[in-house]
N, C-alpha and C positions, 0 to 999 in steps of 0.2 A: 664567354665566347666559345669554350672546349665544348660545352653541353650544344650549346646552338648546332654549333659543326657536325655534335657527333649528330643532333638528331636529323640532318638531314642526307648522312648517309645512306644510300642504296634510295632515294629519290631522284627519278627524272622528269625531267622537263616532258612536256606533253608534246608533238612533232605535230608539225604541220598538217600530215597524215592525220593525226587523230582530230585536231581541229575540221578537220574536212569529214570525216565519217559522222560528226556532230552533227551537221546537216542534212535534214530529211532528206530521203534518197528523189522524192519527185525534184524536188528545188534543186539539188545536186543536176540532175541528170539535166533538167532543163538548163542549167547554166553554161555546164557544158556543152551541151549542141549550141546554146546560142555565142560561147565564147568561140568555138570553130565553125560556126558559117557567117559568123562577125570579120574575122581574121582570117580566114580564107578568100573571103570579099575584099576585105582592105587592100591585102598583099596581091591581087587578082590574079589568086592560084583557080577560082572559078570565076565563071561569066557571071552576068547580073541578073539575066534571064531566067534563074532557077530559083531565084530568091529575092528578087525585086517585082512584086503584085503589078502585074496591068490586066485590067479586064479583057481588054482586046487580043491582046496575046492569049488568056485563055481560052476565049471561045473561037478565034480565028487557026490558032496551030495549035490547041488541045496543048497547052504551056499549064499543068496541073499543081508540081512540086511549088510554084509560089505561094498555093492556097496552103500548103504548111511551114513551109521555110521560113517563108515571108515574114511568121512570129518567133524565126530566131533570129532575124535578121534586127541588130540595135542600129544598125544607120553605120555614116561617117564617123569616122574617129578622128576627134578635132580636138586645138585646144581652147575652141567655141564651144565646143559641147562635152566640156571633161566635169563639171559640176552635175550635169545633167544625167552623166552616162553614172556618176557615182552616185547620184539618188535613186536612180533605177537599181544598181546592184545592194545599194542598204535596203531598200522597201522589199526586192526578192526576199533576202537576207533575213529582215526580221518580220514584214509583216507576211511575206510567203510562208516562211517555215513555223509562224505562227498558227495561220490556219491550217494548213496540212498537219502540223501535232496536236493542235487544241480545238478546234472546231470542227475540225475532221477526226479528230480524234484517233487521230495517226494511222488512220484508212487511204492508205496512196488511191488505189481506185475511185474511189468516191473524188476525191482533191483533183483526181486527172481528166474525170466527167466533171469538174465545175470548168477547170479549164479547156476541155474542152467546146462545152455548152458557149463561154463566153468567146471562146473564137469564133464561133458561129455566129454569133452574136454581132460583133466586129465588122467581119465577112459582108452582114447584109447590111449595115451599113456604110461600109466603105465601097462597097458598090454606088452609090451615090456620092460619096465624098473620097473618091482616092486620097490613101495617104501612099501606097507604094511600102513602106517598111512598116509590119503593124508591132512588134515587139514589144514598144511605148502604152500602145493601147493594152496587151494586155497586162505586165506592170500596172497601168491604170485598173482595171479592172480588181487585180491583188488588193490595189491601196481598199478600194471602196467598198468589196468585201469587208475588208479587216474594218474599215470606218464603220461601220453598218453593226458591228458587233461591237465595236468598243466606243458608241459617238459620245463620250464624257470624259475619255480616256486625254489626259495631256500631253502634247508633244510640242516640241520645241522646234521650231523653224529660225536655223540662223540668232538673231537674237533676241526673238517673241515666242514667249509659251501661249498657246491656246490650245482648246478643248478637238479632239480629233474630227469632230462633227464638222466644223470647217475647213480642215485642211483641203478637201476638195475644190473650194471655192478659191483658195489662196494658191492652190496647182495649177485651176484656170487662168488667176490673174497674173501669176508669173509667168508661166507661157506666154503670154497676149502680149507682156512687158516686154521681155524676152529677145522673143522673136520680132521685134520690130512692129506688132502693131496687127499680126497674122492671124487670125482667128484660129484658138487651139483645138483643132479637130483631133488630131492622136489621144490627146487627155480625155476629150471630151466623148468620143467615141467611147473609147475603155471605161471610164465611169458610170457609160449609159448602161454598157455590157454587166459590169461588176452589180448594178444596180437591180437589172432586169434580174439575175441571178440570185440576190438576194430576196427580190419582190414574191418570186417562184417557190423556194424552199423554207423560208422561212414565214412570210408574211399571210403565205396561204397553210401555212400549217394544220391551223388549228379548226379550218375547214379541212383539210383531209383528217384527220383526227378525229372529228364528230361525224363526217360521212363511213367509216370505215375504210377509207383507202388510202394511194398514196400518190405523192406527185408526178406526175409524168417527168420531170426533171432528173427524178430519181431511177428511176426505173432501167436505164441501160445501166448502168454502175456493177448491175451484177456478171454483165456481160463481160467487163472489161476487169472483173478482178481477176479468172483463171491467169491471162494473160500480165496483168502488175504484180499479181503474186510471186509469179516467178523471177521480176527484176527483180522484188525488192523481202523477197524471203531469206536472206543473208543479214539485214538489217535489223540488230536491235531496236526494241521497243515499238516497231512496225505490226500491226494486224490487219486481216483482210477477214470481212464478216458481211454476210446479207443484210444484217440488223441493220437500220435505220438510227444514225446517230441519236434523233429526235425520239424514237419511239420507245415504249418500253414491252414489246415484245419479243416472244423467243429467235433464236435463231434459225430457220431448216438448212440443210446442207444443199435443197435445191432451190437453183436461184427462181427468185416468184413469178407466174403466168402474167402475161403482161393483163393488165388490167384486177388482176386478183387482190386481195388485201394480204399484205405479207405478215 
């Protein structure tokens, strides 16, 4: 027992702090704006109007911050929806900072233009199907990326393992259950989004590949790295690069002519 003691001498515990800097800084940052315009809502230290999505309000009093807020905004905090609100934060959690370190290959700009892309995505469909709080949808969206890239990968739901290729369909039907019967547009929007994203980058690759070019999907990312560089140049094992996760060409130091082959 003396030897065990002594060898854990001048060993500490890892702090909370360091558990948190573990987490990619995009996933970090989004969690936190969405745990303070969550709980700023709740405790009604602000109105609803900034961060509760209605179309009429924004084309009638030019009401704009909804069309961002709106995706940090997780809803009611309930103990009807404490299962719900914790599957949202595990799926950030692991399949977020998943693809932001491995399929992004730990490019914040590029992870912040997918997210982006798929809010937009969202956007023109909730124009047609108000949900009012989209935060759900884009979590959806994370899952079905990450699904899209691992569909053989096993995960465990409660007390049945199945392949990740379905867990989308069994997200549908637990909503539908759920919710009393309510047809799950939050889910189903964010999957649509997640999906179209996927279709775009990946599925049409190998046509821009043999044309010489590159996706238009892609193409703002370089715009927006000056700008993530600077949050997230602090962070280990973070790079920002023009290159093309997918490609195997060099890097230039300026970002590519829009339409040019990079």
């Amino acid at each position: 027992m003396g030897s065990n003691f002594g060898g854990n001498v001048g060993r500490t515990e890892p702090s909370l702090w360091d558990y948190v800097l573990r987490v990619p800084p995009v996933v970090r940052y989004y969690f936190a704006g969405s745990l303070l315009v969550t709980f700023l809502w709740h405790f009604q230290i602000i109105p609803s109007e900034p961060v509760i999505l209605q179309w009429r309000s924004v084309f009638n009093n030019y009401n704009i911050p909804p069309l961002v807020l709106s995706f940090f905004h997780w809803g009611p905090i309930s103990r009807d929806r404490v299962f719900e609100l914790i599957f949202m934060v595990m799926t950030l959690f692991r399949q977020g900072a998943y693809l932001e370190q491995s399929i992004f290959s730990g490019d914040p700009a590029e992870f912040v233009f997918c997210l982006i892309f798929c809010g937009l995505m969202i956007l023109v469909q909730d124009f047609f199907f108000q949900s009012y709080v989209l935060a759900k949808c884009l979590i959806m969206a994370i899952l079905q990326i990450w699904v899209r890239h691992n569909p053989t990968q096993e995960v465990r739901v409660i007390f049945i393992t199945l392949r990740a290729f379905y867990l989308p369909l069994v997200m549908l039907g637990a909503d539908f259950v759920f919710s009393g019967g309510k047809f799950p547009f939050l889910t189903l929007k964010g999957l649509l989004a997640g999906h179209m994203y996927y279709f775009l980058t990946e599925v049409t690759k190998q046509f821009c590949l043999a044309h010489d070019s590159v996706s238009a999907v892609t193409l703002p990312q370089s715009y927006l790295e000056p700008f993530v560089s600077r949050l997230c140049q602090d962070f280990p094992g973070i790079r920002t690069s023009c290159m093309h996760r997918s490609g195997s060409r060099g890097c230039s130091n300026k970002p590519p002519r829009l339409g040019s082959p990079r």
